[in-house]
N, C-alpha and C positions, 0 to 999 in steps of 0.2 A: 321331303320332310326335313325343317332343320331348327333348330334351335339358334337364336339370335337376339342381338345384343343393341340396342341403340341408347341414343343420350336421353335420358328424361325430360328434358326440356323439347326437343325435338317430338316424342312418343305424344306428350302431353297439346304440341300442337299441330299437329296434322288432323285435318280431319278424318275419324273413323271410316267416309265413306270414301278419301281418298288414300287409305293409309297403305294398302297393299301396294299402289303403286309409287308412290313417293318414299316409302322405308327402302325402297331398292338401295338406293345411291348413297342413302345413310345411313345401313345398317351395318351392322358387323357376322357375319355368321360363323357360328360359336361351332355348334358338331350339325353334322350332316346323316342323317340315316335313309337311306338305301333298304324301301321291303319290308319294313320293319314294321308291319302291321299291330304288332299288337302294343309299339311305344305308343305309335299313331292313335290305337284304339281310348290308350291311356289320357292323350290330351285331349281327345272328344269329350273323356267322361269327370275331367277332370279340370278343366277351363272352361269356357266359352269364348267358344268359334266365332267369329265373323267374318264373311268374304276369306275363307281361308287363313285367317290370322288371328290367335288367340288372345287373351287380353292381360294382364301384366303376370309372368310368370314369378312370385317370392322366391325368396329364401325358404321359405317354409315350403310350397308346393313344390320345389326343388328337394328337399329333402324328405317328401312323403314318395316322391318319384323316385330316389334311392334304394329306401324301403322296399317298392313294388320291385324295383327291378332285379332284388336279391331274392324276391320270395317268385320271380320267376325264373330264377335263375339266369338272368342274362346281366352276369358281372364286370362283364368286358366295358359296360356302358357306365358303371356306378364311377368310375373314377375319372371319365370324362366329365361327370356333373358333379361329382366333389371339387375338381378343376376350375368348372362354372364359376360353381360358388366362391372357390379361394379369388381368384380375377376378377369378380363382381363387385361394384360400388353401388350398392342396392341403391343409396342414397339420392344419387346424379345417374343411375344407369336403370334400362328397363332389359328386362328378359322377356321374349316371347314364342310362340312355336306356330310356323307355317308351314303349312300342307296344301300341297294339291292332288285335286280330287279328279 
């Protein structure tokens, strides 16, 4: 499960139905989580999945995912994704979250 970073322009043309394996080479990945079933549970219910790859993570759903992760107590992670956000060029850049299932 991880959190990853590619160029908007790139995001915007790969096809959805080849996009899991063509973001390989040109993505960036941002944090890594390990087990973490219930981040995982978080972007099920809070994106849309497809083929394992979510669809464009904001600035805002980044910081609704903050939020959750202070009121679940799992702090360690809230400044990895303040992090996100401060390195983020929402503009030119896309956030997304993969998982395998």
């Amino acid at each position: 499960m991880s959190l990853k970073k590619v160029s908007r322009e790139s995001f915007n043309n790969i096809s959805r139905d080849d996009f899991w394996y063509e973001e390989f080479d040109i993505s960036e990945e941002l944090i890594y989580w390990r087990k973490q079933y219930a981040i995982d549970g978080w972007f099920h219910e809070n994106t849309l999945i497809n083929d394992e790859c979510s669809d464009e993570i904001t600035k805002e759903k980044l910081e609704l995912l903050i939020k959750w992760l202070k009121k679940e107590d799992l702090k360690d992670h809230v400044v990895k994704i303040k992090d996100v956000i401060k390195q983020t060029d929402f503009d030119n850049e896309v956030i997304f979250y993969t998982c395998c299932n």
